[in-house]
N, C-alpha and C positions, 0 to 999 in steps of 0.2 A: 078596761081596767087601767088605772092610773099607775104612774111607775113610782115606785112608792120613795120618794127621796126624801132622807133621812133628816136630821136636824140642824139647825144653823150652829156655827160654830164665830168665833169672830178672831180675830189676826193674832198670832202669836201665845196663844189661850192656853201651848201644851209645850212652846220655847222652851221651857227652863228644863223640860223633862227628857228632852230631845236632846239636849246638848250634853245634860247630864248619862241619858244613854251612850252616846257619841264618847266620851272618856269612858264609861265602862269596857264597851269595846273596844277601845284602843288598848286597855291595859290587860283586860281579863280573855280579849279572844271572842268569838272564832275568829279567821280567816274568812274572811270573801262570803261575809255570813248573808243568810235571806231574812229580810225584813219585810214583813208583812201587816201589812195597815190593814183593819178591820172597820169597815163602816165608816169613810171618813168624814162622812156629810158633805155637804157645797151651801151656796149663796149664788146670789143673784150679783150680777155685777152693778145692778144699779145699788143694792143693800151693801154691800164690799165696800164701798167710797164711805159709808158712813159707821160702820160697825167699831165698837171699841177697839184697843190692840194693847194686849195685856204687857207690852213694855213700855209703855207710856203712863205717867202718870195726869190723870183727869179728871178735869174741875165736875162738879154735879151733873150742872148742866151737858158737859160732852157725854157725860155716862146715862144720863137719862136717853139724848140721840142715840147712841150705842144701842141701848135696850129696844127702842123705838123701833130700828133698824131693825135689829132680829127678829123682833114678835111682826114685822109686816113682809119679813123676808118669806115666811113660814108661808102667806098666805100665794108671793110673789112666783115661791120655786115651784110650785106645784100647778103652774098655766103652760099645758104643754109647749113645748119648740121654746121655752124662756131661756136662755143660757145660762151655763151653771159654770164655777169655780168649784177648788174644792181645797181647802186651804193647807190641813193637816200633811197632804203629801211632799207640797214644793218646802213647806216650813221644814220637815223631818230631811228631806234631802238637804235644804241650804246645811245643816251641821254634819252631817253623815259625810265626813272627809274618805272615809277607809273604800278600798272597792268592796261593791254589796250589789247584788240583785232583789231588786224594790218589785214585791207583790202589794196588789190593791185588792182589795174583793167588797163586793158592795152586793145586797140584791138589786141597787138600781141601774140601769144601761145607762143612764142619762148622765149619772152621775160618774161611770167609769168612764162614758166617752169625754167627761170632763178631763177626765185626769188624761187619758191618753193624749188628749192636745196641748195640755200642760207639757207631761212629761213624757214622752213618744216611747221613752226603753222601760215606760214600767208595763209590768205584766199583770193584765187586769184580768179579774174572773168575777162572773154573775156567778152570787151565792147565797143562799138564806141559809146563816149558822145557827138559825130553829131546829133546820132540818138538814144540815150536812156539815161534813166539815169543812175547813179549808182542804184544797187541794195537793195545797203545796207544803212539807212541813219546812218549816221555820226554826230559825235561832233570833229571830227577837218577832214577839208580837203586840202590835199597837192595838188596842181596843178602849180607847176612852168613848164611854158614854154612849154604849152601843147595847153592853148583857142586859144592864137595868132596862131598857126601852123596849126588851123583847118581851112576848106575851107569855114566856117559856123562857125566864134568864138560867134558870138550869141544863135545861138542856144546850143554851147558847155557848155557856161556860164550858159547858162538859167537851162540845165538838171544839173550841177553838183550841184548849186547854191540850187535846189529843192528838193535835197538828203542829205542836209547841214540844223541839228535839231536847232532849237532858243538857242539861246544863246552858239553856235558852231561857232569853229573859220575856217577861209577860209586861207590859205597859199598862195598864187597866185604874180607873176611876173610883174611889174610894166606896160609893152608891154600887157601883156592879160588886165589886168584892166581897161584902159585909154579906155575913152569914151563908157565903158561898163559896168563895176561894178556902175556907179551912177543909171543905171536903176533898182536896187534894192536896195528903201531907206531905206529896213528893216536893210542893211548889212553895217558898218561904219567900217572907218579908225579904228585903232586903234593904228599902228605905222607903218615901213618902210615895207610893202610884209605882213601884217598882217589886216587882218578886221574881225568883228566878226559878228552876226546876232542878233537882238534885242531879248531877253530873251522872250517877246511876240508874237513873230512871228508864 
């Protein structure tokens, strides 16, 4: 069986929300909180060199290579022993100034052992959040662009949602949310790709 690694992503795609995390925590707390990246994807390093990077601004032509890149990465990361990147993790660390213990959890080994040669102190786990939760619970959880691409985004929701401590922030993609984040009245808006969990929950 193939190790099933997850979607491309491309360079700085989730920046703005990261840094805007990064001041929530600074001002609203915890303390030495755990942050846990859910399904971060990777890329191939030869696709990496050409992938858009959403703080740049790009003529047609760069954004059509961009696109190009991603839809041949899809075909590139799935050739066993290819090496993988994994971009979501080192981006969310460069702005994450505060001490914090960085969880990874992916169902793919390929894709964790990415990140552990990336980032050697984070703490990875092999996990299908179809069918478990996370292990560790959390006060901030990253999940862009993971619930939607499950065969079972409810039940995806429901486990990651259940490992996500009160008054813990949720990170998650407009497409995962819609007509499924309202089944959990404890968990509210709080601005664009950001909800948090009632402090009493």
């Amino acid at each position: 069986m193939l190790d099933p690694v997850g979607s491309t992503s491309w360079h700085n795609r989730h920046l703005a929300r990261f840094r805007r995390l990064a001041e929530l925590l600074r001002e609203r707390g915890p303390e030495n909180p755990v942050v846990t990246i859910v399904g971060p994807g990777a890329v191939t390093p030869i696709a990496a060199r050409l992938l858009n990077n959403a703080e740049r601004r790009s003529s047609t032509l760069r954004k059509l290579i961009g696109d190009a890149a991603r839809y041949g990465d899809q075909a590139l990361r799935r050739i066993p022993g290819m090496p993988l990147r994994s971009l979501e993790p080192r981006e969310l660390e460069s702005v994450l100034t505060l001490p914090h213990r960085l969880v990874v959890i992916d169902r793919s080994q390929r894709i964790l052992r990415a990140v552990g040669r990336q980032l050697p102190r984070a703490e990875c786990h092999c996990v299908d959040i179809s069918f478990q939760r996370p292990p560790v619970e959390a006060d901030v959880l990253v999940a862009f662009n993971v619930i939607c691409r499950l065969e079972n985004p409810a039940a995806g929701l429901a486990n990651v949602v259940s490992a996500l401590r009160p008054g813990g922030w949720l990170l998650m993609d407009d497409r995962s949310a819609e007509g499924r984040i309202d089944r959990f009245p404890d968990i509210r808006p709080v601005e664009a790709k950001i909800w948090r969990r009632d402090e009493s929950a």
